[in-house]
C-alpha positions in Angstrom: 0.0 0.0 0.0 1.2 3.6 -0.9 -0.9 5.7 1.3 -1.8 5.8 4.9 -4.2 7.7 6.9 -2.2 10.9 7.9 -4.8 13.8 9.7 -8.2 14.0 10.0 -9.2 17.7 9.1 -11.5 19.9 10.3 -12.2 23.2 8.8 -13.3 26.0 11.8 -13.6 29.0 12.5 -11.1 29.2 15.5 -8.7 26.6 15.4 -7.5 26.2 18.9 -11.1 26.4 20.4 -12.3 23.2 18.7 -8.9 21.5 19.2 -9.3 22.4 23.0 -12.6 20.7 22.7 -11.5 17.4 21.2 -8.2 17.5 23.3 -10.4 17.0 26.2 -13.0 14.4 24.5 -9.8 12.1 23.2 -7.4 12.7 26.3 -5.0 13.5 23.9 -2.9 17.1 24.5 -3.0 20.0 21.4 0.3 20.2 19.9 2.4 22.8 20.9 1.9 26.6 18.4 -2.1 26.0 18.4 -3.4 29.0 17.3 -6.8 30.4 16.1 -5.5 29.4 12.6 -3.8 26.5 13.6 -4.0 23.6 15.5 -3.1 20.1 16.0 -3.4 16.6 17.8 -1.1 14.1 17.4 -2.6 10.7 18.5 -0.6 8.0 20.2 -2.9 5.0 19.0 -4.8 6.7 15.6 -4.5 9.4 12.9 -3.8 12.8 14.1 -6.2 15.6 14.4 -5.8 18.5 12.3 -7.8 22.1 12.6 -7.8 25.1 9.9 -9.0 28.0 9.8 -11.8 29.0 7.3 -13.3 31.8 6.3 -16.8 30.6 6.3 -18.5 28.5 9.3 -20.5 24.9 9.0 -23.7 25.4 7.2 -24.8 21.6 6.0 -24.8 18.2 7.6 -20.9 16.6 7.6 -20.1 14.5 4.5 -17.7 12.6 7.1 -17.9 12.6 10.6 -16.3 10.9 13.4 -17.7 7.7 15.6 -16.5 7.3 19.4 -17.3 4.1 21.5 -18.2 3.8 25.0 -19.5 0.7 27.3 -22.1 3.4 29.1 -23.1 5.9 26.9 -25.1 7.9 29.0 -22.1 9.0 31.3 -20.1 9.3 28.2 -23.3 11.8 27.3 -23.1 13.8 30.4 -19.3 14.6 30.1 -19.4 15.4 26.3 -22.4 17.8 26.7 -20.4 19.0 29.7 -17.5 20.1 27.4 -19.6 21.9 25.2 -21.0 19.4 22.7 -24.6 20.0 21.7 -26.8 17.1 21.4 -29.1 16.4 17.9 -30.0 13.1 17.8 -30.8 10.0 19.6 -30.6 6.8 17.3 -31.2 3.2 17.6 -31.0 0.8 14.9 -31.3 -2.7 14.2 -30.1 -3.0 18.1 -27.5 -0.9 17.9 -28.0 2.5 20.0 -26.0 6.1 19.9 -26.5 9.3 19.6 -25.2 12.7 17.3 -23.8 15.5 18.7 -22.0 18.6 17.4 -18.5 20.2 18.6 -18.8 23.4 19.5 -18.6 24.4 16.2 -21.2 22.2 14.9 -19.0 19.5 13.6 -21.3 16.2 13.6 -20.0 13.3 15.7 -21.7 10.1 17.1 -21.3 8.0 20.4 -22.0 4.4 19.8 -23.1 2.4 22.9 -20.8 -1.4 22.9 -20.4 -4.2 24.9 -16.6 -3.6 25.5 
């Protein structure tokens, strides 16, 4: 293979705010020089987390988003919405239940409930 999976990239308004935000969701620390322009995460066990600045903020539903696992999804609820996620969607399908929240931004992401 020729390619490998290098950032995920998030396009934002201020750079540093959202990487703050998904700093503290991952448990992973912002690379050092985050700015308003600028910012990254460099993950220990995934691809890093990249943030740029744009001139224009989020105005349709994500094209790609981002899917976290936790064994109790409601506590994984209450401390996302705690660090400033907003909650639009509760989903369960074919067994499987989670729910879509936005960054604080408005970047769509969804918590999947599993067994381990």
């Amino acid at each position: 293979m020729s390619v490998k999976l290098n950032h995920i990239t998030f396009d934002c308004t201020d750079a540093a705010r959202v990487a703050d935000f998904w700093s503290s969701v991952l448990g992973e620390a912002v690379d050092p020089g985050a700015s308003p322009d600028f910012a990254t995460i460099t993950s220990r066990t995934s691809a890093s987390l990249m943030f740029v600045k744009v001139p224009k903020p989020k105005s349709v539903k994500n094209r790609v988003h981002i899917d976290l696992a936790t064994v109790d999804l409601d506590a994984e609820l209450d401390r996302l919405t705690g660090l400033g996620a907003t909650h639009i969607a509760d989903l369960d399908e074919g067994g499987t239940r989670w729910t879509t929240l936005g960054d604080p931004e408005g970047n769509e992401f969804d918590v999947v409930q599993t067994d381990s």
